[in-house]
DRENMARMI-480335 format. One line per 10 residues: number of its first residue (from 1); their letters; for each residue x, y, z of N, C-alpha, C, O. Coordinates in Angstrom, 3 decimals, decimal comma, padded with zeros to 6 digits, always signed. Layout:
N
NUM) A) X/Y/Z/X/Y/Z/X/Y/Z/X/Y/Z | ...
! end
This chain:
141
1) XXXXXXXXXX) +000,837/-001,173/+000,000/+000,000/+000,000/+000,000/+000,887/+001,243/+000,000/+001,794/+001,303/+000,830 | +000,687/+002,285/-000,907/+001,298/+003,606/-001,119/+000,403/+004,349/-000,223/-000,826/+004,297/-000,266 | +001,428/+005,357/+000,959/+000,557/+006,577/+000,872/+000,835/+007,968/+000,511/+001,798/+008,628/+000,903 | +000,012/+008,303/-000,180/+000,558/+009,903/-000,209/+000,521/+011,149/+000,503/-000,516/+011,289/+001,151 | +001,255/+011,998/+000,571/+001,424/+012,683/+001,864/+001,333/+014,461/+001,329/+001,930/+014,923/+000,356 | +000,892/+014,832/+001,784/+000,593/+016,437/+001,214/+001,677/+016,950/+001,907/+001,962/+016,815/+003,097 | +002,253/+017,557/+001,020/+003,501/+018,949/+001,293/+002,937/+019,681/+002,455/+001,730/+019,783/+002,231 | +003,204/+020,187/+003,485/+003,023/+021,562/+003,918/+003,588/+022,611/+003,451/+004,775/+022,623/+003,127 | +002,700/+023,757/+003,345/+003,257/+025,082/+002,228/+003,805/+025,522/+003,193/+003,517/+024,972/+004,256 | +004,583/+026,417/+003,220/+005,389/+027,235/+004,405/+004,888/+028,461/+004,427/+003,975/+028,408/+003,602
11) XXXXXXXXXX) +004,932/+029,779/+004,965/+004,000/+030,762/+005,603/+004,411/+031,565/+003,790/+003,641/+032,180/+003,052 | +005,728/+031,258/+003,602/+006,491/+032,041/+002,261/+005,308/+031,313/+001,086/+004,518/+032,048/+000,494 | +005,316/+030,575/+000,976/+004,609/+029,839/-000,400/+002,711/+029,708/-000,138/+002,016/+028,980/-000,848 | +002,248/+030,416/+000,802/+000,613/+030,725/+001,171/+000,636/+031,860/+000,691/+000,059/+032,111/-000,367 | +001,280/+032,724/+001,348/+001,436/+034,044/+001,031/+001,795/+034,422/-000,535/+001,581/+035,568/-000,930 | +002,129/+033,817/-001,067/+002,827/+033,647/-002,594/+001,973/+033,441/-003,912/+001,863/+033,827/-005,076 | +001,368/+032,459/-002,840/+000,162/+031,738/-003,948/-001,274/+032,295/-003,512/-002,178/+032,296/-004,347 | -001,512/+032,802/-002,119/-002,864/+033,617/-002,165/-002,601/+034,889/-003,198/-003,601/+034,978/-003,911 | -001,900/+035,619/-003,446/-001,480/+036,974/-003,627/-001,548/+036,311/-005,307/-002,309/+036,903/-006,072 | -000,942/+035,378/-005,733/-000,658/+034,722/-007,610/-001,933/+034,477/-007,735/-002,240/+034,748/-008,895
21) XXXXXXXXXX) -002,886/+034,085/-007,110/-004,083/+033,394/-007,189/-005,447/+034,400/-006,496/-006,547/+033,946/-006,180 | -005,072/+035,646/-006,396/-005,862/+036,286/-006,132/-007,009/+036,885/-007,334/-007,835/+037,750/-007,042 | -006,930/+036,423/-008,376/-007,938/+037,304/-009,704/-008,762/+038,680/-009,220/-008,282/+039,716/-008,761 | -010,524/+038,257/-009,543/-011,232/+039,466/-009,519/-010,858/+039,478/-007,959/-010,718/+040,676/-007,709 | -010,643/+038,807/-006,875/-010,249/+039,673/-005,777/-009,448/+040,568/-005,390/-009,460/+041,093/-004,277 | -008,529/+040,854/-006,487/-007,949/+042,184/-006,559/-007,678/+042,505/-007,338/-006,648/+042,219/-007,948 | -008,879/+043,559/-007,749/-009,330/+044,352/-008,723/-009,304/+045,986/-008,727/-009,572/+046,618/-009,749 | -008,962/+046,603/-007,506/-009,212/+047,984/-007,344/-008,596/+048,184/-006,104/-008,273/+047,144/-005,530 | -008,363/+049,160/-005,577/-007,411/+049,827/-004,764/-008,103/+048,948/-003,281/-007,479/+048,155/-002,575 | -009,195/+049,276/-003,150/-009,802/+048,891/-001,754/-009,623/+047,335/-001,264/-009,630/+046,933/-000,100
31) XXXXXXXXXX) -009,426/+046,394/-002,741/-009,623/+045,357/-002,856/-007,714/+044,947/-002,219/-007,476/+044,130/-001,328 | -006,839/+045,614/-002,833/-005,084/+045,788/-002,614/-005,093/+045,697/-000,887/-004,562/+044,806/-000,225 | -005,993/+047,098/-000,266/-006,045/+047,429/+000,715/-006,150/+046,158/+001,956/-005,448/+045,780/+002,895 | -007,527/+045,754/+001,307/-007,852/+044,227/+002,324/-006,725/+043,288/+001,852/-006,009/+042,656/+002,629 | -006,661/+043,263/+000,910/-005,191/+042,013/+000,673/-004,160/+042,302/+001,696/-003,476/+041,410/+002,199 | -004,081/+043,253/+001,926/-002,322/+043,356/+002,743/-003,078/+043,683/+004,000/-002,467/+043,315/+005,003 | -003,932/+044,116/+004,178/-004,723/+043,891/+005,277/-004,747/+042,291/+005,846/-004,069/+041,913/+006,801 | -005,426/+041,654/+005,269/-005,514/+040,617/+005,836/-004,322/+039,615/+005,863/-004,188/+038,803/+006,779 | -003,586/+039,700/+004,962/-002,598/+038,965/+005,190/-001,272/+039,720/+006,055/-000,153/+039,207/+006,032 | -001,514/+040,796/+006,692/-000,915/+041,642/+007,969/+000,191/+041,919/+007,000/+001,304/+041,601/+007,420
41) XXXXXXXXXX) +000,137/+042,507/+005,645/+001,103/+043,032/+005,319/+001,042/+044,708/+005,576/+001,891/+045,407/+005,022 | +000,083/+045,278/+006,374/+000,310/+046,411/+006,016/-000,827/+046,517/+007,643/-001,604/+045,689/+008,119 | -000,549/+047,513/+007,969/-001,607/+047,783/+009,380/-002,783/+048,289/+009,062/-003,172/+048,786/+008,005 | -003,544/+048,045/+010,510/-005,060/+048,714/+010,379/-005,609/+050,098/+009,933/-004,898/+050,961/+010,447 | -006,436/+050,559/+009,301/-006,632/+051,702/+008,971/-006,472/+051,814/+007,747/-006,008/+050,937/+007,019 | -006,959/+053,246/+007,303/-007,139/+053,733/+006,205/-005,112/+053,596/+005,454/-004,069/+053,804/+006,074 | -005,291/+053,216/+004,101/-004,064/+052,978/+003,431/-004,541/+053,654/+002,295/-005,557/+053,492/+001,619 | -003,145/+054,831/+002,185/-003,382/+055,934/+000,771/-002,892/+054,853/-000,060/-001,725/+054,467/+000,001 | -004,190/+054,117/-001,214/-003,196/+053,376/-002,388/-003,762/+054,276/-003,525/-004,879/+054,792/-003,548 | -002,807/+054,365/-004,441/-002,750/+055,264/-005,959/-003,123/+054,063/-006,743/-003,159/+052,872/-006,432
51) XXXXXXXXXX) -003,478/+054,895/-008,198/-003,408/+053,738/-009,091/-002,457/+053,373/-009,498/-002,372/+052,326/-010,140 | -001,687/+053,977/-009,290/+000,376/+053,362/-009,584/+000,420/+052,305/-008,606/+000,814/+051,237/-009,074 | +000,243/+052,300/-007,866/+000,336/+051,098/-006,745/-000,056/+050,044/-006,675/+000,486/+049,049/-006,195 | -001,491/+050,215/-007,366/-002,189/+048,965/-007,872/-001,878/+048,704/-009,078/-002,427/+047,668/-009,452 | -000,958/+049,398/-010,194/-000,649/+048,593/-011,241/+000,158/+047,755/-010,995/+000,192/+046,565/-011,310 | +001,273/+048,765/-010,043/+002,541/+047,804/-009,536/+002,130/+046,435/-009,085/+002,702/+045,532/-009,695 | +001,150/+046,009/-008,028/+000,830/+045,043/-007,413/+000,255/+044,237/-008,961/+000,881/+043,232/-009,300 | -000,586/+044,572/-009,597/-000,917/+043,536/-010,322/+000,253/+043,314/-011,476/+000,120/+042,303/-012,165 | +001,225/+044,050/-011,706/+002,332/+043,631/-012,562/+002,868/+042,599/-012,236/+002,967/+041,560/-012,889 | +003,464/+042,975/-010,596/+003,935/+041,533/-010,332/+003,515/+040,698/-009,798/+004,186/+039,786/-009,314
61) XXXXXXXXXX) +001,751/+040,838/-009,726/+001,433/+039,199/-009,323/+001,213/+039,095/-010,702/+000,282/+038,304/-010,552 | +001,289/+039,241/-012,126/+001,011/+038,874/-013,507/+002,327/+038,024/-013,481/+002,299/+036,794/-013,442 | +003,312/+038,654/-013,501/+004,875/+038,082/-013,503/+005,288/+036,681/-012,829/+005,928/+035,694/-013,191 | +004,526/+037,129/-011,539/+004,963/+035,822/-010,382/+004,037/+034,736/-011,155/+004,396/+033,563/-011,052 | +002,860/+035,025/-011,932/+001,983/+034,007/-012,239/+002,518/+033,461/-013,528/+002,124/+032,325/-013,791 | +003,311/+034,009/-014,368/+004,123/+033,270/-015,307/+004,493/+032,740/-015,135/+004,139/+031,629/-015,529 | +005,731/+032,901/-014,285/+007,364/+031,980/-013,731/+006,518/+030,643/-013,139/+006,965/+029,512/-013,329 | +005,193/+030,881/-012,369/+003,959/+029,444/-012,099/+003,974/+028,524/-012,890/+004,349/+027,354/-012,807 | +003,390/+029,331/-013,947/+002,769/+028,334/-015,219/+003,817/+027,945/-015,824/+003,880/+026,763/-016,161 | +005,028/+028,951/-016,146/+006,003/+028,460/-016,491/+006,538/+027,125/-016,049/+006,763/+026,286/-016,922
71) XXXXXXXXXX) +006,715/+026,902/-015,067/+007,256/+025,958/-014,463/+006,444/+024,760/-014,067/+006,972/+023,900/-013,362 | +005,060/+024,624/-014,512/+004,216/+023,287/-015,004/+004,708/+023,401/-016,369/+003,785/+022,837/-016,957 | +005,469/+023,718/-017,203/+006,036/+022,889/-018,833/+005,299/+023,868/-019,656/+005,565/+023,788/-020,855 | +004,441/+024,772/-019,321/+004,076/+026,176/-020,337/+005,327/+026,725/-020,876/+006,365/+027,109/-020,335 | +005,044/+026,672/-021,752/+006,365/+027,611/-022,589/+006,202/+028,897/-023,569/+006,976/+029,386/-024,391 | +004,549/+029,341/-023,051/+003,810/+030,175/-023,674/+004,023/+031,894/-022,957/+003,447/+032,953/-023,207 | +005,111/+031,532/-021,998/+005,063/+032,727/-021,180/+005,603/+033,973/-022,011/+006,162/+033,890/-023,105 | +005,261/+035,490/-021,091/+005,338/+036,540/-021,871/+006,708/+037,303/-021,527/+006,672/+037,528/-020,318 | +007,493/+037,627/-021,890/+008,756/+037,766/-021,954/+008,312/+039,659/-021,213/+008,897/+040,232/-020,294 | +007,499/+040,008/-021,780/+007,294/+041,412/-021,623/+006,485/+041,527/-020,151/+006,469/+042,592/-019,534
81) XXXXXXXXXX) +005,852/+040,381/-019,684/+005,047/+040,329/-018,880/+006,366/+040,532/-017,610/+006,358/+041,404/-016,741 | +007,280/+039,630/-017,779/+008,150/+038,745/-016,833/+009,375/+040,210/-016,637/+009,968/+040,250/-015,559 | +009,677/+041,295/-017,653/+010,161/+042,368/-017,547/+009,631/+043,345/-016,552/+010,229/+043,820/-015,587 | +008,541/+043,541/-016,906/+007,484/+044,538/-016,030/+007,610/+044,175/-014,877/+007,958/+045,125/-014,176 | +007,452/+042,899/-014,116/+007,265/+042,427/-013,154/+008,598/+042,602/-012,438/+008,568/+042,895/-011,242 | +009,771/+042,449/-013,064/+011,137/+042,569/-012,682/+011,346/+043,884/-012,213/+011,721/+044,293/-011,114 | +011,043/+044,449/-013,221/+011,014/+046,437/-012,430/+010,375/+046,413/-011,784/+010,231/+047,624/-011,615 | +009,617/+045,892/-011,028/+008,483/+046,417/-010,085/+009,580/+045,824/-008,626/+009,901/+046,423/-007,600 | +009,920/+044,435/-009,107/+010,713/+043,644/-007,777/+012,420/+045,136/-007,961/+013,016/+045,805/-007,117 | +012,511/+045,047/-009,003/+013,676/+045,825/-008,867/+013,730/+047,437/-008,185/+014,771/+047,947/-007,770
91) XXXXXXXXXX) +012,477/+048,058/-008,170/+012,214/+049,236/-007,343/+011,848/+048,716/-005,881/+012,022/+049,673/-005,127 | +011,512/+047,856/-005,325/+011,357/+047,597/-004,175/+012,401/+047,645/-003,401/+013,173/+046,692/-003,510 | +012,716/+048,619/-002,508/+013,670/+048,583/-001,419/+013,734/+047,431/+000,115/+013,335/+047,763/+001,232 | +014,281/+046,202/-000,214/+014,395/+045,466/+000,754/+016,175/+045,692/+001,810/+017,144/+046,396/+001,522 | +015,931/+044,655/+003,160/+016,820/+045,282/+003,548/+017,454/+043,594/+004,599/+016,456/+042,976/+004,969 | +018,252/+043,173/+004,870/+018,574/+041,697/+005,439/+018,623/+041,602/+006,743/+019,653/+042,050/+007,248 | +017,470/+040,955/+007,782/+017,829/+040,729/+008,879/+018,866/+039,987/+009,378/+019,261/+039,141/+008,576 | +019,407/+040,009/+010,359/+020,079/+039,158/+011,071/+019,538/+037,643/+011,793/+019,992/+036,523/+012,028 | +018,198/+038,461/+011,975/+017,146/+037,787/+012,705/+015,800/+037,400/+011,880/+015,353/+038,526/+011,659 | +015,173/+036,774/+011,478/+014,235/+037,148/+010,268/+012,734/+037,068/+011,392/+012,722/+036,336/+012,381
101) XXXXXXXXXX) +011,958/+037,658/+011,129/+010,526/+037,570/+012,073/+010,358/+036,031/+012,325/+010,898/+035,036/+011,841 | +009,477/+036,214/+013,193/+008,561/+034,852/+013,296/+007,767/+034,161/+012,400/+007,663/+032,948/+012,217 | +007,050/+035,389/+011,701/+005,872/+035,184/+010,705/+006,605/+034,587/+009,554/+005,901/+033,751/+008,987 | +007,790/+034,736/+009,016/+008,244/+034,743/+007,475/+009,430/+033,787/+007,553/+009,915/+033,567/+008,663 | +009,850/+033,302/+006,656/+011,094/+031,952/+006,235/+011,375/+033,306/+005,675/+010,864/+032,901/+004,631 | +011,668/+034,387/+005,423/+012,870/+034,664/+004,767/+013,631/+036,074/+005,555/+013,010/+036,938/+006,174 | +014,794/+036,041/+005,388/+015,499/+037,092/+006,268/+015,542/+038,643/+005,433/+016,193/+039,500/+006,030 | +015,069/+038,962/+004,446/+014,562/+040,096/+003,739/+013,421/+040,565/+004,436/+012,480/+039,936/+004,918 | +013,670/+041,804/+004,405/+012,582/+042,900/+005,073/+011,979/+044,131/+004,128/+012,847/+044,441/+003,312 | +011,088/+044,725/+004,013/+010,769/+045,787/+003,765/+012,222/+047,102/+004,048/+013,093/+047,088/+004,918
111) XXXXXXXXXX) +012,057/+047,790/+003,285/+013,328/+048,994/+004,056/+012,357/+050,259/+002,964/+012,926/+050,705/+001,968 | +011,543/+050,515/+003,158/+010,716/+050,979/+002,721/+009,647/+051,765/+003,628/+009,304/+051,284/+004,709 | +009,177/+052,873/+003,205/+007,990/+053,674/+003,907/+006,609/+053,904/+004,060/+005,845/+054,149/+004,993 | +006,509/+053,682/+002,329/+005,235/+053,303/+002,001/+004,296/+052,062/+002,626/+004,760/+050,922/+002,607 | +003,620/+052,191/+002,906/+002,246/+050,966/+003,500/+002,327/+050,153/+002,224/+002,840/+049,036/+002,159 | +001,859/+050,710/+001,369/+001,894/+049,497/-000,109/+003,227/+048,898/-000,300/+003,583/+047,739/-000,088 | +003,923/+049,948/-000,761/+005,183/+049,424/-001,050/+006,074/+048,409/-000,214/+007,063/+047,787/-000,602 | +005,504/+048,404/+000,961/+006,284/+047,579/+001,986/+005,347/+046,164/+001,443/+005,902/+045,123/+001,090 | +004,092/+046,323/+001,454/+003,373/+044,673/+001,588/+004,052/+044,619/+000,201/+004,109/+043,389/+000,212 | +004,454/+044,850/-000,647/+004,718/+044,366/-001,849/+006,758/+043,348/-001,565/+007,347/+042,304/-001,846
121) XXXXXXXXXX) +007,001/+044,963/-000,690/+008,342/+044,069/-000,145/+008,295/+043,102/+000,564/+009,408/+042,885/+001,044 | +007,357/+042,211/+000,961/+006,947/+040,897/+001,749/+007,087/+040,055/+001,299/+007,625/+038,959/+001,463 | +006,170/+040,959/+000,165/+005,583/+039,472/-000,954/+007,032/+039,335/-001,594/+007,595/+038,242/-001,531 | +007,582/+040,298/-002,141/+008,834/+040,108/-002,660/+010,034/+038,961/-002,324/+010,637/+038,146/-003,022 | +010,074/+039,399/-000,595/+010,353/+038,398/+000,060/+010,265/+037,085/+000,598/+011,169/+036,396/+001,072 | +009,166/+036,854/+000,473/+008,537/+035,400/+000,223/+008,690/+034,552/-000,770/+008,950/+033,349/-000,804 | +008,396/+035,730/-001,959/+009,706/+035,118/-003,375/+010,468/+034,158/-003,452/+010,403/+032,970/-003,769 | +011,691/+035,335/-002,884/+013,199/+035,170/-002,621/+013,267/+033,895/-001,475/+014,293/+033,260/-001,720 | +012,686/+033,418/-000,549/+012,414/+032,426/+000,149/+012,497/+031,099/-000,771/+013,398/+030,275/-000,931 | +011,483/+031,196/-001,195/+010,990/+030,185/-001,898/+012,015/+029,890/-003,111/+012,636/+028,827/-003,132
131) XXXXXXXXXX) +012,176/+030,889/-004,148/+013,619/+030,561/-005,070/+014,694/+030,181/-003,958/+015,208/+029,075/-004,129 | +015,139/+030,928/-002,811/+016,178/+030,117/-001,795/+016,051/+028,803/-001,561/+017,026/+028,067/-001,714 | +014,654/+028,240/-001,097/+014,592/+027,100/-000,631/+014,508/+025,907/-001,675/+014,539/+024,713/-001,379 | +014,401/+026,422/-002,897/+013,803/+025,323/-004,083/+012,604/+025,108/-003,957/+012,148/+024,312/-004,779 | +011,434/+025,802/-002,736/+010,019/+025,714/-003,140/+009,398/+025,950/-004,215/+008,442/+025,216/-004,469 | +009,605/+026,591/-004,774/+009,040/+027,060/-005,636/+008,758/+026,313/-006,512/+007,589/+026,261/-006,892 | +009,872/+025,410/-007,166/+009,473/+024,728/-008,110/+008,527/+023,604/-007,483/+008,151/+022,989/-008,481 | +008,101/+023,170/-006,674/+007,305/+022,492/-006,839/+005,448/+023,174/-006,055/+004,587/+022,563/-005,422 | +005,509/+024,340/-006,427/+003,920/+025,261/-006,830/+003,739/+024,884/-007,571/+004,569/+024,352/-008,308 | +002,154/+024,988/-007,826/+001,558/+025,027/-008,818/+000,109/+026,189/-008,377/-000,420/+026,215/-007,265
141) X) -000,293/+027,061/-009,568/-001,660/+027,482/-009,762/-002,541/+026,874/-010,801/-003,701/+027,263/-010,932
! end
């Protein structure tokens, strides 16, 4: 008798894949707002998000959702998609703990001011986790 055993995702690869797998749930600024809201990327209260902010966020969950599909054997991915998404990780100011939180597998931090811009440096970081650990490749959306 075989049994099979389900992976546990790590706090880096929930966070990764709610945010890749978020569609019409984030659709508009308010919608960004509760996202990092609820996933405590960003604190209680009112959060100034622009529409620059929300393009940014959906650039690179478009991006992160390539390198996904990519990596189930799609080979249909968008080269222009996977650029955009890179500038967005490449303007993000992260910064290296010594110590990494409780909440997160990865020792990258926000070093950033912005409320948005920081939950984006999370997610960023959760990333970088996951490419660290070799999780990644075995996601799927």
């Amino acid at each position: 008798m075989v049994t099979m055993t389900t992976p546990t995702l790590s706090a880096a690869a929930r966070l990764v894949l709610d945010f890749v797998t978020s569609g019409e749930a984030l659709s508009d600024r308010a919608d960004l707002a509760r996202f990092l809201r609820e996933h405590r990327l960003a604190t209680e209260g009112a959060i100034p998000i622009t529409l620059s902010d929300l393009d940014e966020a959906l650039t690179l969950r478009a991006a992160m959702r390539a390198v996904l599909i990519r990596g189930e054997g799609n080979t249909g991915d968008n080269p222009d998609v996977m650029a955009r998404g890179q500038r967005v990780l490449d303007g993000l100011r992260v910064t290296v703990r010594l110590l990494p939180d409780a909440d997160t597998a990865s020792p990258l931090a926000p070093a950033v001011v912005d409320e948005v811009r920081r939950g984006l440096a999370r997610i960023a970081g959760a990333w970088a986790a996951l490419v660290a650990t070799g999780e990644l490749r075995d996601l799927r959306v």
